[in-house]
Each structure stands twice: as structure tokens, then as C-alpha cells.
C-alpha positions in Angstrom: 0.0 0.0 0.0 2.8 2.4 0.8 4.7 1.6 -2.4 1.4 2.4 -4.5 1.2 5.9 -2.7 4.7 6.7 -3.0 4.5 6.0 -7.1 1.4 8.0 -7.2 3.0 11.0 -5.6 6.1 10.6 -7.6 3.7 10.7 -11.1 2.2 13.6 -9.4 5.1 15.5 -8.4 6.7 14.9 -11.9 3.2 15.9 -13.3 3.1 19.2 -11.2 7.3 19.6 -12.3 6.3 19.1 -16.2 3.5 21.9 -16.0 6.0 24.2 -13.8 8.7 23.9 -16.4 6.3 25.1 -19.5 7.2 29.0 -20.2 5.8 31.4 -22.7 8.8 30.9 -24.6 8.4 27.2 -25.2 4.7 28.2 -26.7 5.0 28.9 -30.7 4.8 33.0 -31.3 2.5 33.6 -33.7 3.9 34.6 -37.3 4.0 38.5 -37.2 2.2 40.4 -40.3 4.3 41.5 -42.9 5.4 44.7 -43.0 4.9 47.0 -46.2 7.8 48.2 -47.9 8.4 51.8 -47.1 7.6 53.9 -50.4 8.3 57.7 -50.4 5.3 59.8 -50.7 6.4 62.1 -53.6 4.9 65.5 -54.1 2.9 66.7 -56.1 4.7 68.9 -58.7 4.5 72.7 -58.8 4.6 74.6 -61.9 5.9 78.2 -61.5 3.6 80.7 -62.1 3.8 82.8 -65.3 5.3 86.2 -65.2 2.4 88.5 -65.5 1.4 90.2 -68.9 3.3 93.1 -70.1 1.1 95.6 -71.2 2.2 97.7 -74.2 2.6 101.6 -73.8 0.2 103.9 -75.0 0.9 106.7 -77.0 -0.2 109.8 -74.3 -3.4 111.6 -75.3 -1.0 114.8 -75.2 0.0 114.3 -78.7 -3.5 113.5 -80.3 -4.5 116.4 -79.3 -1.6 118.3 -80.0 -2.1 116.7 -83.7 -6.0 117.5 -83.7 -5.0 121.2 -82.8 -1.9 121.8 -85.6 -2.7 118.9 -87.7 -3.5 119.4 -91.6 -2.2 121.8 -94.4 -1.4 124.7 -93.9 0.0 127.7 -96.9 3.1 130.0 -95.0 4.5 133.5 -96.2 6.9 135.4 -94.7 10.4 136.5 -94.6 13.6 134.8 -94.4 17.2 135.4 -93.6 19.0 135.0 -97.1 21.1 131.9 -97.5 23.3 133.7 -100.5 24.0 137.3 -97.5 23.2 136.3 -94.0 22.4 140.3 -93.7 19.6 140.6 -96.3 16.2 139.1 -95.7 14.1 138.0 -99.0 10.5 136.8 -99.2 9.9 132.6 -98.1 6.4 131.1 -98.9 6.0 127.6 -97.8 3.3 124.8 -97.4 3.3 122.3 -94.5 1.6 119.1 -93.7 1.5 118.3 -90.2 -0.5 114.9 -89.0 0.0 112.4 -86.5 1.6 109.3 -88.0 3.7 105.9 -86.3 0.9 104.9 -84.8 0.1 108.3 -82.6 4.0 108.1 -81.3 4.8 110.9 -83.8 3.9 114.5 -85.2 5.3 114.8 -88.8 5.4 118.0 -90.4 6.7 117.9 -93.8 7.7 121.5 -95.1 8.4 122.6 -98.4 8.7 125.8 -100.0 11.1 129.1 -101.0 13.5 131.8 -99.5 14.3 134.1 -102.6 15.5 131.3 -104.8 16.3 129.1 -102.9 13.9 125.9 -102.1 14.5 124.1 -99.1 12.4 120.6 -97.3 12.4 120.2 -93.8 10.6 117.5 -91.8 10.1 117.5 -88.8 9.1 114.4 -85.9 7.5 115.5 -82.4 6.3 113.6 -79.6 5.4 113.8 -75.6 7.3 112.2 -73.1 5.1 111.7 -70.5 7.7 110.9 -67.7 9.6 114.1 -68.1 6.7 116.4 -69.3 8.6 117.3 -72.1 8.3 117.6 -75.9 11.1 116.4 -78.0 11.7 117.2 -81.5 13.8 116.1 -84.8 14.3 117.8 -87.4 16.5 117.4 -90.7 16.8 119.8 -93.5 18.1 119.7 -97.8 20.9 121.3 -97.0 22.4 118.7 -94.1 21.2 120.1 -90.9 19.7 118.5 -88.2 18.3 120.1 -85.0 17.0 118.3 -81.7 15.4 119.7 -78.9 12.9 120.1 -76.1 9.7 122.6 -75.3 8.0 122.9 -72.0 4.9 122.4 -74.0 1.9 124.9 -74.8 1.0 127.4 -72.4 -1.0 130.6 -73.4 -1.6 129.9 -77.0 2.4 129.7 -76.9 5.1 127.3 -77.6 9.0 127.2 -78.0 11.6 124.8 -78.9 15.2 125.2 -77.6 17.2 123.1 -80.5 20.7 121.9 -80.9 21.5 122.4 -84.5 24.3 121.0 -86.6 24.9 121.4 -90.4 27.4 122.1 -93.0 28.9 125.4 -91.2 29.2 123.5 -87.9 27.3 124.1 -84.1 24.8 126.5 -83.3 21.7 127.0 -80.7 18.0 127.3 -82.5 14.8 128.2 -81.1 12.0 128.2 -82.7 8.6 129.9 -81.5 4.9 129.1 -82.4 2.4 131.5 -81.2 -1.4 130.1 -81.7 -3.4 132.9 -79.7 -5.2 134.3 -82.4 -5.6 131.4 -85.4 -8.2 133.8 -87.5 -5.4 135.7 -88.3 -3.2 132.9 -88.2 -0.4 130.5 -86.6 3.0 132.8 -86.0 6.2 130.8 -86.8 9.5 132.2 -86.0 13.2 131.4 -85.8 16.2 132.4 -84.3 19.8 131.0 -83.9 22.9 131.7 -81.9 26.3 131.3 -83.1 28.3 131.8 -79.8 26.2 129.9 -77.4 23.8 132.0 -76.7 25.4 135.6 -76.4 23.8 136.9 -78.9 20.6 136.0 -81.0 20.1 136.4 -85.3 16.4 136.0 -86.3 16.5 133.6 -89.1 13.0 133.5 -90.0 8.9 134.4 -89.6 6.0 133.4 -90.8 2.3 133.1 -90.4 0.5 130.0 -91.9 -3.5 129.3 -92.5 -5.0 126.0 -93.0 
């Protein structure tokens, strides 16, 4: 009897030693998940923005109506210095077309006509620059002479031109005067030019033109 109770508490001893000795460890771990491959999130590409429009200058409104004032044809007489004796003066008739042209940029006045003798063509190109608040002026002559200049504009029925000049007989100063108070009697031309830089002053010309 004693040897059947001592076997029976050896099975259960070793029983109780078998279940003591089980760990997590000796369990099987479950298989983990795969894991996703890691994939860069690119952005979303960007183009730049385009450079905003460049709007196109306008001619100013200065020099439409400027045209719409002088603009047309107009028939000149007057007096001129004369080209043959600087100190004489003879008779100068002359007709002049005056419109605005290159696309409203420009006032060209085309002149042609007579001191004496002589003819002579001049034309002339005006426009407004607006940033400066100044009129500039070209002008080139039959004879090789240029002038370019500036005017401070209208004011008073009254305009004048202070010119470089160049030509055959070298340098000289110009200015050149328009007076449009009274245009029933007519537009008043006249020129005058300086030889010493502005000491002294020789009237070269005058006219009055009608359309």
C-alpha cells in the first residue's frame, strides 16, 4: 500500500514539475504580419507661375491732341534770312503738312517751300514724353542740318523749342517759337539761332501759316 502511494505522488510531483517547467517561450509565437515596404510619398509637382502680362505703352493723349489742334495743311508766307547774305532778308512762302503718324507716337510735319530762290524741305518728328513732361523734336533739312530739342509744351496759346542744330557750317543753338493765340489771323512761326552759345541771338525767319 505504501509503495502504490509513493508512485502516485512521484507521477504527481513529476506531473506538477512538467507543467511548472512550460514557459511562454516554449509556446510557438504567432507569425507576425508582414510589413509594407516603405515607399516615399512624392509631391505633387508645382509649376511656377507665369510672369504677368506686359502691357504695351500707349501713346499719351498729349499728342493727339496736339495733332488735332496743328494737324492738316497749312499755306506759310513770310520772310527769311537769305542763305546767299546772312544780312539781307528775302520773301519765303511755304506749305506744310502736319499729321500724327507711327501709330500716334509721332507728329510729322513735312515742309516745303522758297526763301528768294532758294527751295528748301524740312521735316520734322515731335512727340510727348510723358515721364519728363517734355516735348522732343527732330528735325532734318536739304541742305544737311539737323536740330533736336525740347519745349516745355503749350501754355498761353504759346510754344517754344530750344534746339541743338548741326549742319554744314558747324554748331549753333536754335529756337524756334509758335504763337497760336489768335488762329483767325493765323499760326505765328518764327526762328532764331545763336552762333556763340547763346550771347547773342540772329532771327533767321517768320511766318504766319492758315489752314
Amino acid at each position: 500500500m505504501m509503495k502504490k502511494i509513493s508512485f502516485v505522488m512521484v507521477t504527481l510531483v513529476a506531473s506538477m514539475g512538467l507543467a511548472a517547467g512550460e514557459t511562454p517561450a516554449s509556446k510557438k509565437a504567432p507569425t507576425p504580419a508582414p510589413k509594407a515596404p516603405d515607399v516615399a510619398i512624392k509631391a505633387p509637382e508645382t509649376k511656377p507661375a507665369p510672369p504677368p502680362a506686359v502691357e504695351m505703352p500707349k501713346p499719351p493723349a498729349d499728342i493727339a491732341a496736339f495733332a488735332k489742334q496743328a494737324g492738316g495743311s497749312w499755306k506759310c508766307k513770310g520772310t527769311s534770312v537769305d542763305m546767299t547774305n546772312p544780312t539781307a532778308t528775302v520773301a519765303m512762302t511755304a506749305s506744310v503738312k502736319s499729321k500724327a503718324d507711327l501709330d500716334g507716337w509721332w507728329i510729322t510735319d513735312t515742309m516745303t517751300g522758297k526763301a528768294g530762290k532758294q527751295s528748301f524741305k524740312m521735316m520734322s518728328y515731335t512727340t510727348y514724353d510723358a515721364k519728363s513732361s517734355k516735348w522732343r523734336r527732330v528735325s532734318v533739312d536739304n541742305g544737311g542740318g539737323q536740330m533736336v530739342g525740347t519745349s516745355d509744351g503749350m501754355k498761353d496759346g504759346k510754344l517754344v523749342f530750344n534746339m541743338d542744330a548741326m549742319g554744314p557750317m558747324g554748331g549753333s543753338m536754335f529756337r524756334d517759337y509758335t504763337d497760336m493765340t489768335d488762329m483767325k489771323a493765323g499760326a505765328k512761326f518764327r526762328g532764331e539761332m545763336s552762333m556763340d552759345k547763346g550771347k547773342t541771338w540772329q532771327q533767321v525767319y517768320e511766318m504766319t501759316c492758315k489752314k
